[in-house]
VMD Tcl script that draws the C-alpha trace (Angstrom):
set ca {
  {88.09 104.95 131.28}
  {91.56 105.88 132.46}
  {92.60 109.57 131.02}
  {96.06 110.07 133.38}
  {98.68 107.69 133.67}
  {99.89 106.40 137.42}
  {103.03 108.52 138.53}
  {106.40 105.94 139.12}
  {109.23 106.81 140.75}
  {112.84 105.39 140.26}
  {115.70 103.55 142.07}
  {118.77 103.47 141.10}
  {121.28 105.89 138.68}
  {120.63 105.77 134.73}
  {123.93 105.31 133.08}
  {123.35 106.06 129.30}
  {123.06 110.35 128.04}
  {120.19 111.85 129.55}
  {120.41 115.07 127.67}
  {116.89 116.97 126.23}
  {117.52 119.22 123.95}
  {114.65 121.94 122.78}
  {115.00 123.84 120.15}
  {112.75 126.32 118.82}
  {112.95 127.04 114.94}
  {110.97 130.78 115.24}
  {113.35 132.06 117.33}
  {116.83 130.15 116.91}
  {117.00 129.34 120.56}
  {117.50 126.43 122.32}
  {118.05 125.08 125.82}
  {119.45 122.12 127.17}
  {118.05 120.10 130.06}
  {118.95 117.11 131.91}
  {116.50 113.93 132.62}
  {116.22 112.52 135.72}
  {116.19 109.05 136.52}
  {112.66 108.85 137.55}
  {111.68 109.60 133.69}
  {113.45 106.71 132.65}
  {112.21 104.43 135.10}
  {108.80 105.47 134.28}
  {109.35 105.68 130.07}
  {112.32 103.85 129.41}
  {112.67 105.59 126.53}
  {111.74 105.09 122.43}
  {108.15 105.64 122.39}
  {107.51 105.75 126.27}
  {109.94 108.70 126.50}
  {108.16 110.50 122.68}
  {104.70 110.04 124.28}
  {105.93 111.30 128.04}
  {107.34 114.39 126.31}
  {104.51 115.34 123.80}
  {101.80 114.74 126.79}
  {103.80 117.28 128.52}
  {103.32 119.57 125.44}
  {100.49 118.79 124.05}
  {97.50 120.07 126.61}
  {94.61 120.81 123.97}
  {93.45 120.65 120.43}
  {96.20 122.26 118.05}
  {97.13 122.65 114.56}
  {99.32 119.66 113.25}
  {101.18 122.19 110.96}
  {101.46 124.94 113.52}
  {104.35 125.84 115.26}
  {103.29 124.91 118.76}
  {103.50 120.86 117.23}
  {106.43 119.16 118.62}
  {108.36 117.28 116.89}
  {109.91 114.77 119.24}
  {113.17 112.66 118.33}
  {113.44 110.26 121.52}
  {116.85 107.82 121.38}
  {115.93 103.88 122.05}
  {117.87 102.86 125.17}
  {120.14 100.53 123.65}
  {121.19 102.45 120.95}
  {125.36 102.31 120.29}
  {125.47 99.29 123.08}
  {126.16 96.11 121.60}
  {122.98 95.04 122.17}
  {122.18 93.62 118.47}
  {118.62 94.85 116.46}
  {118.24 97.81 118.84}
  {119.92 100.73 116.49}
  {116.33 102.92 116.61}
  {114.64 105.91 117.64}
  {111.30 107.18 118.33}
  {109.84 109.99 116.21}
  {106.82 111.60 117.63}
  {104.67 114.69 116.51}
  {100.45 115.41 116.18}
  {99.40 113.94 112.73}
  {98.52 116.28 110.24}
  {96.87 113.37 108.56}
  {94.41 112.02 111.56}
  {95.02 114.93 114.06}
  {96.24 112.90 116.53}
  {99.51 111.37 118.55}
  {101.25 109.78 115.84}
  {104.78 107.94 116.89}
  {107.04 105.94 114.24}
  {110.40 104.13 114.48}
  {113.07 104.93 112.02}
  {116.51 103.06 112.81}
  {120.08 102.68 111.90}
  {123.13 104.89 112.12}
  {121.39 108.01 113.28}
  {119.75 106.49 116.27}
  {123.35 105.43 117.31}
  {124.35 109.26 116.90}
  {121.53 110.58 118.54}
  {123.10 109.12 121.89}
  {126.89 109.75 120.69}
  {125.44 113.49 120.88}
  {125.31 113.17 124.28}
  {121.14 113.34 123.97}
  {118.19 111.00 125.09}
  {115.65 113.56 123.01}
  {115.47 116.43 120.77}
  {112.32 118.37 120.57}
  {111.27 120.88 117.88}
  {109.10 123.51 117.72}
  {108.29 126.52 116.16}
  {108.61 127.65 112.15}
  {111.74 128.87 110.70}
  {111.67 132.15 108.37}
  {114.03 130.16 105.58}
  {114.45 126.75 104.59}
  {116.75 125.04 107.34}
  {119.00 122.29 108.59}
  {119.25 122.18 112.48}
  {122.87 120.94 112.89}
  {123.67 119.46 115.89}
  {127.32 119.03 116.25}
  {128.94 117.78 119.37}
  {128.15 120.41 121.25}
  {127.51 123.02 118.82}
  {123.99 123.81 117.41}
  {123.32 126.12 114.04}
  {120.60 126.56 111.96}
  {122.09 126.38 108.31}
  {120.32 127.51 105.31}
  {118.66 124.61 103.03}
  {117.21 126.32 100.37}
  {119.79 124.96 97.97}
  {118.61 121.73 98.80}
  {115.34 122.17 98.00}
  {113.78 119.94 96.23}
  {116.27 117.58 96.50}
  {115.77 114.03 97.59}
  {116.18 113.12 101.38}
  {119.06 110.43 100.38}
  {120.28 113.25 97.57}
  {120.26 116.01 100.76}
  {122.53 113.80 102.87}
  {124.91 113.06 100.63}
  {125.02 117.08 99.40}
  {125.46 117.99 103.53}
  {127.69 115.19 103.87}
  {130.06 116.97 101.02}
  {129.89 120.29 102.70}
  {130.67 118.91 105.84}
  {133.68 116.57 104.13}
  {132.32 113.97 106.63}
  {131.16 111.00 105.35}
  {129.83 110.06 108.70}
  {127.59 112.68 109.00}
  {124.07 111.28 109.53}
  {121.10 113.19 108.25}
  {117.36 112.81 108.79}
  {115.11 114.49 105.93}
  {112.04 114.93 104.17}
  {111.86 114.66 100.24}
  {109.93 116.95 98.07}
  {106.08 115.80 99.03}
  {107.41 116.81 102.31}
  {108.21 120.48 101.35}
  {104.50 120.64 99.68}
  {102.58 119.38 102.56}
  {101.38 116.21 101.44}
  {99.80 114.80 104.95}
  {101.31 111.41 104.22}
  {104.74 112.44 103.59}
  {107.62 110.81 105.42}
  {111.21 111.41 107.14}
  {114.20 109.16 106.31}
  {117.65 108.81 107.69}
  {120.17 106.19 106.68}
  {117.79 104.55 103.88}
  {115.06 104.14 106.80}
  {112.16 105.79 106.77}
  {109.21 107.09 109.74}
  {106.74 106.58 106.85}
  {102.98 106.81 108.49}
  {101.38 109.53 109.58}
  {102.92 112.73 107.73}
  {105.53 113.52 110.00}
  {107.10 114.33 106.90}
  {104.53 117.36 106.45}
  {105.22 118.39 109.94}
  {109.25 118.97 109.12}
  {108.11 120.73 105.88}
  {105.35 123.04 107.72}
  {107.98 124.26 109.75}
  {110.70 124.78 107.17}
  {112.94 121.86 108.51}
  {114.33 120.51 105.66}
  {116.87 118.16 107.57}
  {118.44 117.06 110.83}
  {122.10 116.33 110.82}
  {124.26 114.84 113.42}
  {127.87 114.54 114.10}
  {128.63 112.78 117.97}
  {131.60 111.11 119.36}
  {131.09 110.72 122.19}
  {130.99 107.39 124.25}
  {128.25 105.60 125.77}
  {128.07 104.62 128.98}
  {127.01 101.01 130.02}
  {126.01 100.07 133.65}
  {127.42 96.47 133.61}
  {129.33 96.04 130.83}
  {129.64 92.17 131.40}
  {125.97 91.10 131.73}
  {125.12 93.44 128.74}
  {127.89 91.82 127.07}
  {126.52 88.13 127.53}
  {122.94 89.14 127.78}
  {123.58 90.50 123.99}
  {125.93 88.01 122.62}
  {122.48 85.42 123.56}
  {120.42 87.07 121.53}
  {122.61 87.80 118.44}
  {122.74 84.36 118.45}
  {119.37 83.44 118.23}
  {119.06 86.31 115.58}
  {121.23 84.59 113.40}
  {119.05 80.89 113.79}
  {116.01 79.28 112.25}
  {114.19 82.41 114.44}
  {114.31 84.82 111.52}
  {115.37 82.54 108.84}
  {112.14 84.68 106.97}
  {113.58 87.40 107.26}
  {116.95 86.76 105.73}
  {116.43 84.22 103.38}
  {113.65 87.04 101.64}
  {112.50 89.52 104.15}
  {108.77 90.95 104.83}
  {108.10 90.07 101.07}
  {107.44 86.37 101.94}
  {104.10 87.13 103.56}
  {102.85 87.27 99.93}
  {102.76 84.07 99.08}
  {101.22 83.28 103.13}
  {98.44 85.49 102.90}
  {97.32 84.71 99.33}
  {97.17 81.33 100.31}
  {95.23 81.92 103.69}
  {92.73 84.35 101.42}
  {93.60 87.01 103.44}
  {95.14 89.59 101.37}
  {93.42 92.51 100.38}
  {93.23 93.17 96.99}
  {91.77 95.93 94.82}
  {90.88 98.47 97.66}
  {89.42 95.33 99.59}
  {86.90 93.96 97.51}
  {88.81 90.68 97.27}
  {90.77 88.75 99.60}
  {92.98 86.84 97.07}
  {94.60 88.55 94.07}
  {95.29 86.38 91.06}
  {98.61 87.77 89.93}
  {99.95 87.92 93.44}
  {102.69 85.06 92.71}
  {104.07 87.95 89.78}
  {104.76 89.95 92.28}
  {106.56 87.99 95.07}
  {110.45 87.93 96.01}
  {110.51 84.22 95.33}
  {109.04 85.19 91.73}
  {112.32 87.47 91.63}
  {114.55 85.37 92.50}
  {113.13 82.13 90.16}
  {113.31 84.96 86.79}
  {116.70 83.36 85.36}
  {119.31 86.07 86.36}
  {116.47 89.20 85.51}
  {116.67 90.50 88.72}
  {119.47 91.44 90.99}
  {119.24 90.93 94.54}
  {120.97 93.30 97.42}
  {120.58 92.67 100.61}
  {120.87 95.64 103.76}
  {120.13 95.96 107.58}
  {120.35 98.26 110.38}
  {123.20 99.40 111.95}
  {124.38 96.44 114.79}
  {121.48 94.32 113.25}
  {122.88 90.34 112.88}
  {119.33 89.80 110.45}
  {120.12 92.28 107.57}
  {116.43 91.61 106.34}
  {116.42 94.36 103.54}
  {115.99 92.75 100.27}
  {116.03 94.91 96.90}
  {115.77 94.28 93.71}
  {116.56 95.83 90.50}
  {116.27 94.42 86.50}
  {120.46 93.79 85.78}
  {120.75 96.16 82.94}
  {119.60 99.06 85.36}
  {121.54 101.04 87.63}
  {121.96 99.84 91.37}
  {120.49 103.02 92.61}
  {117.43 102.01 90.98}
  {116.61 99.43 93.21}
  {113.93 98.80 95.67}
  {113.13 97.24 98.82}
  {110.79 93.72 98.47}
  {108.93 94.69 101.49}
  {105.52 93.48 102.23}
  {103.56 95.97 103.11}
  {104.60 98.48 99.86}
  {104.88 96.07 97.32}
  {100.82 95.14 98.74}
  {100.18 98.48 98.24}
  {101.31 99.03 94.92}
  {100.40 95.44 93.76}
  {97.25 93.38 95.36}
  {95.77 96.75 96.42}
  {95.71 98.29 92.91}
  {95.54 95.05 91.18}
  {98.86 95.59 89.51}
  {100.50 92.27 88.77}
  {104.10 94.13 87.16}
  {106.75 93.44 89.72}
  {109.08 96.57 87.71}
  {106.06 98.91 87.80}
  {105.80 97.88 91.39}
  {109.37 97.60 92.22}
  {109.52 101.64 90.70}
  {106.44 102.43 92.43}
  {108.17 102.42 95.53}
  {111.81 103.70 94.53}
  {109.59 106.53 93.47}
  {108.04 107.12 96.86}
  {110.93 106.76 98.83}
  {112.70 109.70 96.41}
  {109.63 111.45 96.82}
  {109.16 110.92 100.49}
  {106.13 109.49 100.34}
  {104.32 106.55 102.80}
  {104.11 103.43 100.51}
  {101.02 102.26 102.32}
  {98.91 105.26 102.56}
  {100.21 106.35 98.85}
  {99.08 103.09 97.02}
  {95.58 103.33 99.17}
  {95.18 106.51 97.76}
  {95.85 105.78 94.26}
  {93.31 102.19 95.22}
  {90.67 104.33 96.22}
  {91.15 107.03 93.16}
  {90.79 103.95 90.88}
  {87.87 102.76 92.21}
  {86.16 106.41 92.31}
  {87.13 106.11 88.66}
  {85.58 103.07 88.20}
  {82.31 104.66 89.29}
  {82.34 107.70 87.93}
  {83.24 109.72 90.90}
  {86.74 110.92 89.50}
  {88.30 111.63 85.72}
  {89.74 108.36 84.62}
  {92.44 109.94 82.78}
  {93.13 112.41 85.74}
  {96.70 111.33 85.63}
  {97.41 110.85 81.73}
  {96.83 107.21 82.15}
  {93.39 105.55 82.51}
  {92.57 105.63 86.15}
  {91.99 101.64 86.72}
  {92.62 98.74 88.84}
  {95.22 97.19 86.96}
  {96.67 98.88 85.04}
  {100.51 99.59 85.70}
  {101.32 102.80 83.58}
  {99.38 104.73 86.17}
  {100.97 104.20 89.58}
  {104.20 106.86 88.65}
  {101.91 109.80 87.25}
  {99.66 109.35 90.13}
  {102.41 109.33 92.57}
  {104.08 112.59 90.92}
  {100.86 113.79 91.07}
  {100.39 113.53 94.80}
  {104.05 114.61 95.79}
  {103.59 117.42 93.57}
  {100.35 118.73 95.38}
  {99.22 118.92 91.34}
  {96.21 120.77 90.91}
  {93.32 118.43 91.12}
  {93.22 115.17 91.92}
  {97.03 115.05 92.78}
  {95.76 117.44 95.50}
  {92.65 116.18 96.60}
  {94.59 112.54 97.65}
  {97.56 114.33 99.20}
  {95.28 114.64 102.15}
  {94.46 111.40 102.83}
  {91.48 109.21 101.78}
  {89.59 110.40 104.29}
  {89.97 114.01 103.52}
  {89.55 113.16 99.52}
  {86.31 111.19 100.39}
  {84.55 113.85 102.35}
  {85.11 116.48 99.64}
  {84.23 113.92 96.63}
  {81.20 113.18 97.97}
  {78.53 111.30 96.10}
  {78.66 107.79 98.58}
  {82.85 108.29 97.65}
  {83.65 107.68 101.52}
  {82.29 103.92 101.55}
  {85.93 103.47 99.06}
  {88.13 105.32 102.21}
  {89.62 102.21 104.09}
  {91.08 103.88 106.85}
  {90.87 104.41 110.63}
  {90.88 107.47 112.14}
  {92.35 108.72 109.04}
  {95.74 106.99 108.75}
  {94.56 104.15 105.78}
  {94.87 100.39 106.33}
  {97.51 98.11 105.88}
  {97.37 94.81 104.26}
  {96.22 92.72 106.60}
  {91.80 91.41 105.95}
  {90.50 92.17 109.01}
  {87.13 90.66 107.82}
  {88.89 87.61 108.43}
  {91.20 88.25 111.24}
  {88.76 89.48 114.31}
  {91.04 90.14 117.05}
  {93.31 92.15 114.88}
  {89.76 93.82 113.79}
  {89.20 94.73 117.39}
  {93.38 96.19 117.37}
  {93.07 98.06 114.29}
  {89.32 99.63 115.75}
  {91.00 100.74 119.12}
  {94.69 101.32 117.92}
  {95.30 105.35 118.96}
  {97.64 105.79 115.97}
  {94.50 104.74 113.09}
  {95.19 101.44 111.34}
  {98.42 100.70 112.60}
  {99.54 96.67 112.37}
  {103.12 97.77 113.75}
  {101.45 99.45 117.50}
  {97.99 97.06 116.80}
  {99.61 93.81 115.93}
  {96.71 91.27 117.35}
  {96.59 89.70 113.35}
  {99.90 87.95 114.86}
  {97.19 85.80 116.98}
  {94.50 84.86 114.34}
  {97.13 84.32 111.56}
  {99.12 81.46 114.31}
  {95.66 79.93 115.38}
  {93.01 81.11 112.48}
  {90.44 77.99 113.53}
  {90.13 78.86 117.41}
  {87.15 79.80 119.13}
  {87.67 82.60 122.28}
  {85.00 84.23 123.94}
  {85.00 88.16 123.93}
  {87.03 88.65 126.42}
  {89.93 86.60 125.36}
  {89.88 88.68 122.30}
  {89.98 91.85 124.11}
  {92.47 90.32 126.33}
  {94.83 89.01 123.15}
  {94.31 92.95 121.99}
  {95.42 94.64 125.21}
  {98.33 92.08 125.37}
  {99.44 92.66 121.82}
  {99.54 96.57 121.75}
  {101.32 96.77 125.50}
  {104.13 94.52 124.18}
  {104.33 96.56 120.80}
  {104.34 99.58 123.24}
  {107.33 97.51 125.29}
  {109.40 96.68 121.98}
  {108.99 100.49 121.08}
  {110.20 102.02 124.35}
  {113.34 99.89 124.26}
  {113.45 99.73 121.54}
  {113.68 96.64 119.90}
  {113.23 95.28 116.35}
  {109.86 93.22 115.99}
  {111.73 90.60 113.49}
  {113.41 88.90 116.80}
  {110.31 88.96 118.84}
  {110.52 84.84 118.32}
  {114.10 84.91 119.53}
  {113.12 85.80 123.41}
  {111.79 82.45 125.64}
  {109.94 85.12 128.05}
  {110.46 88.40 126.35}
  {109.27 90.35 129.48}
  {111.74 88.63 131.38}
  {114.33 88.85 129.26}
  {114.20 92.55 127.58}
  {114.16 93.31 131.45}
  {117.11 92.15 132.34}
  {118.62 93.53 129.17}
  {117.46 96.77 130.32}
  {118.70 96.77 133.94}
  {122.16 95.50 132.50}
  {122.44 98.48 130.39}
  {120.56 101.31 132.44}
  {121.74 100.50 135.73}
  {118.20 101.07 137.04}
  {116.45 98.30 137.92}
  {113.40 96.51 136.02}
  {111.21 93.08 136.08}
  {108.94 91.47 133.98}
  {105.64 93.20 135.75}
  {107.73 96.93 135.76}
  {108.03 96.59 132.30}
  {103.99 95.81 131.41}
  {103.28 98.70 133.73}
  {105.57 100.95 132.20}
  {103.89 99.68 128.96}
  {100.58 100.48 130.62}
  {101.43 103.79 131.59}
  {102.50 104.54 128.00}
  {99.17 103.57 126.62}
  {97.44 105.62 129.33}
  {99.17 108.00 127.73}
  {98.54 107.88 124.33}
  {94.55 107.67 125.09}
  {94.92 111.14 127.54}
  {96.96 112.93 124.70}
  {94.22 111.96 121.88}
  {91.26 112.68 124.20}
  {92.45 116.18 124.22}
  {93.07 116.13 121.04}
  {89.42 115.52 120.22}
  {89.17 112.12 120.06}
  {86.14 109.87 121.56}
  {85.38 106.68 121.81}
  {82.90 106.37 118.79}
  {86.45 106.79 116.57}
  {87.10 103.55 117.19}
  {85.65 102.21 114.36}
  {86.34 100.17 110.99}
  {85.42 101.46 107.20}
  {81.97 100.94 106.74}
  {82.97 98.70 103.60}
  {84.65 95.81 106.26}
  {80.80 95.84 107.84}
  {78.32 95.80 104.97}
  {80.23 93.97 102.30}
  {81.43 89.80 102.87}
  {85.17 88.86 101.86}
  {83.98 87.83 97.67}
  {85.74 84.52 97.42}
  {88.36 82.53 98.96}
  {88.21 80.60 102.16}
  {86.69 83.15 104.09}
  {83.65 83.59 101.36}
  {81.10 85.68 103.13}
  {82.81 86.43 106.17}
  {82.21 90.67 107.33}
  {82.77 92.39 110.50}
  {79.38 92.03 112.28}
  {79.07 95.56 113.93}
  {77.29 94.54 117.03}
  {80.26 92.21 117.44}
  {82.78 95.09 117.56}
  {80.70 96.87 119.37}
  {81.23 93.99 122.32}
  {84.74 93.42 121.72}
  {85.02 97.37 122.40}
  {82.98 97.40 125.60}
  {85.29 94.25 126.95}
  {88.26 96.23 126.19}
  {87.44 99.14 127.48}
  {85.96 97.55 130.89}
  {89.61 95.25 130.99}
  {91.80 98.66 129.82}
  {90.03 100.12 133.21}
  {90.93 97.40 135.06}
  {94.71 96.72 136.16}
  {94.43 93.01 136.07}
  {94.43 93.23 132.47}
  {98.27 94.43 132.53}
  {100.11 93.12 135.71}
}
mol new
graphics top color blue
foreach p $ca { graphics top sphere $p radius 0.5 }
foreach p [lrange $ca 0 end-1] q [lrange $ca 1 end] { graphics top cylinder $p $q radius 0.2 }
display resetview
């Protein structure tokens, strides 16, 4: 097993703002550095740059709500180019809810400032005595008090600093109020978008950073202007063609239908792999309601695909309404058995205010309902009866969470994993998680290769840095031997780790002929530094090597790599895949072929 990644070295000059600033929060200092082209041509930047600079931080175990964790903002290379889909930013810290490296993408606006600010990273340490913003300002840096926003909501706090500053430009990352309390699921948002898994959230609000705000003019620098120009203007228009027709016509939210058809959506804390009131809670179901519902539609900054769909009932207010996306409205619906698209829809209008992740919050409230359901927990912790399917829950229970309230409110603002241990009582066969960060909606039961992703993914269950189900859902019938699947895993999380360091959106992976090859030459045009199709797997590589060096300090070992206990010892219950379970001594196989391939540089070059 490889614990150290291979040193590279650069040629050629980087062109775009190579600018670190640290900042610590105990002592209101901060220093400016400059990066030198050899980081760049080793990270590229996104993720690869987050992960380079927390493995440089991060040398043992340490508290994830201490003020030794970094927070890490790390600008995506083509940020404010006109490179289309590629407005984003890494955000990297150690999870306070799994205790390891955990690295999200958050995107518009504030990604494009973050270079206009002359900077390819900001990192964060320390605790501040007060509530604070960190303002970075051209130039300027101050720590401003926040304690009048407080409480406030992380859309509600930008639009308060916006008025102070008399700058509607202004762009502002925040945390909400399950932030401020700790809640190790709680997110950051900036411009709408949020970095939702993994608690960063809890990190900002541990250290008393209530917001980041950014004002930059300054200009970006391009190496060739010309190739970047046609290089981009090819790919906007194959971002605006039958390519991600999905994703504008109704966004993530038309995987519903998919997976309830292929019986492979998890329903009811995954006990079920079909859920019989999915169709009441699709976009198309929306959209077919006679004039209910209204539709708005938003995007990212630069992005041609504007996949964002939200809706809200017509005789409510605008602000009420919330994003269709897969992956929440599972979370809220299939996975709690809720079949309400309003109490769904609210569900996550509520987390987002709150600052809450959609997927770990609605696994929480799954696995409090089926606790309930066996006793383990009061059914009428939250006011309404604790139960998969019922609707009037969801909003106490999430109030309950954000708030920290005493009892259960408490006990799942840790995570499930956390809530299971200290339930007790067999409660930790309910916890569907990995390594602490709980699953998305994917049924790995019937999906192997993405079983073998989600096992070995260093962030926990992770579909976004693991996303092998992308293999098995194309080609569900096909037979490969161990170590294709290994092979198909490795592939899949060094090109998620490729789109992340560039960083790319995922939604136009389809609109690439030879993304390596491509997304190369992209880079060079931009950079100035020069890249290929096998420079950018390595770099990929390296970033992984990474990841696995900064978690095996952390504490982690191999025998983490695992899968609930539930996706071994109980079959999918109906459906096409009737029957079908992980087989442990399968994993087991699938891990050993990985790990002999992940030691082994053919696997990557």
């Amino acid at each position: 097993m490889r614990t150290e990644p291979r040193p590279h070295t650069a040629a050629g000059t980087y062109a775009g703002p190579r600018e670190l600033l640290e900042v610590d929060l105990t002592t209101r200092t901060w220093r400016r550095g400059v990066l030198g082209d050899e980081v760049f041509a080793d990270a590229l930047g996104g993720v690869g740059l987050a992960v380079r600079l927390i493995d440089e931080r991060v040398h043992g175990p340490i508290d994830p709500l201490g003020a030794e964790n970094p927070i890490v903002f790390a600008a995506g290379p083509f940020a404010s180019t006109p490179v289309p889909a590629a407005n984003k930013h890494a955000l990297a810290t150690i999870s306070p809810l799994t205790g390891l490296l955990n690295e999200g993408l958050s995107s518009s606006h504030f990604s494009a400032v973050l270079r206009r600010c002359g900077l390819a990273a900001l990192v964060i340490t320390g605790v501040a005595e007060e509530w604070t913003t960190l303002a970075i300002d051209g130039d300027q840096i101050r720590f401003e008090d926040a304690s009048p926003l407080v409480g406030l909501s992380a859309r509600e706090t930008a639009k308060s600093l916006r008025a102070a500053y008399g700058d509607r430009s202004l762009r502002v990352c925040a945390i909400g109020a399950a932030g401020e309390r700790g809640v190790r699921f709680a997110s950051v948002e900036n411009d709408g978008r949020q970095a939702g898994r993994g608690g960063t959230g809890a990190v900002f609000g541990a250290k008393r950073l209530k917001a980041v705000a950014l004002r930059g003019k300054g200009e970006v620098s391009i190496a060739d202007p010309r190739a970047t120009a046609a290089l981009s203007a090819t790919l906007r228009e194959r971002a605006l063609g039958p390519k991600t027709a999905k994703y504008r016509v109704l966004g993530t939210g038309a995987n519903l239908r998919v997976l309830q058809r292929m019986g492979q959506l998890p329903t009811r804390n995954f006990t079920a792999a079909q859920f019989e009131g999915a169709e009441n809670v699709t976009p198309e179901r929306a959209r077919e309601s006679n004039g209910t519902y209204l539709e708005l539609r938003a995007g990212c900054a630069g992005c041609p695909v504007q996949c964002e769909h939200l809706y809200v009932r017509k005789q409510r207010d605008r602000r009420a309404a919330a994003a269709s996306e897969y992956e929440s409205v599972w979370a809220f619906g299939p996975n709690c058995g809720v079949d309400d698209l309003d109490a769904v829809l609210d569900a996550i209008a509520r987390c987002d205010e709150l600052g809450l992740d959609t997927i770990s919050t609605g696994s929480a409230i799954a696995f409090a309902m089926e606790c309930a359901q066996h006793d383990l927990v009061p059914r009428d912790a939250f006011g309404a009866e604790l139960r998969f399917g019922n609707a009037a829950v969801l909003l106490p229970a999430i109030d309950a969470i954000a708030e920290r309230r005493a009892g259960l409110g408490d006990l799942l603002a840790d995570g499930v994993r956390a809530a299971a241990q200290r339930i007790g009582r067999g409660a930790e066969r309910f916890a569907m998680h990995c390594k602490g960060l709980e699953l998305p909606g994917y049924e790995p039961r019937a999906l192997p290769t993405y079983a073998l992703g989600l096992a070995t993914c260093t962030r926990g269950a992770c579909h976004n840095r693991a996303a092998t189900y992308d293999r098995d859902l194309r080609d569900p019938s096909a037979e490969r031997d161990d170590a294709a699947r290994a092979l198909d895993a490795i592939a899949a999380e060094d090109r998620a780790i490729a789109w992340d360091s560039l960083v790319l959106c995922k939604f136009v992976r389809d609109c690439f002929d030879d993304f390596e090859t491509e997304a190369a030459a992209l880079w060079s045009a931009v950079s100035g530094l020069p890249l290929d199709a096998d420079g950018l797997r390595a770099a990929a590589q390296r970033t992984w090597e990474r990841k696995r060096a900064i978690n095996a300090r952390l504490g982690w070992s191999l025998d983490d790599d695992t899968l609930p206990e539930r996706l071994f010892a109980e079959p999918v219950a109906g459906g096409p895949h009737a029957g079908r379970r992980v087989d442990p001594e399968y994993l087991r196989a699938l891990r050993a072929e990985y790990e002999s391939l992940r030691a082994s540089s053919a696997a990557f070059v």
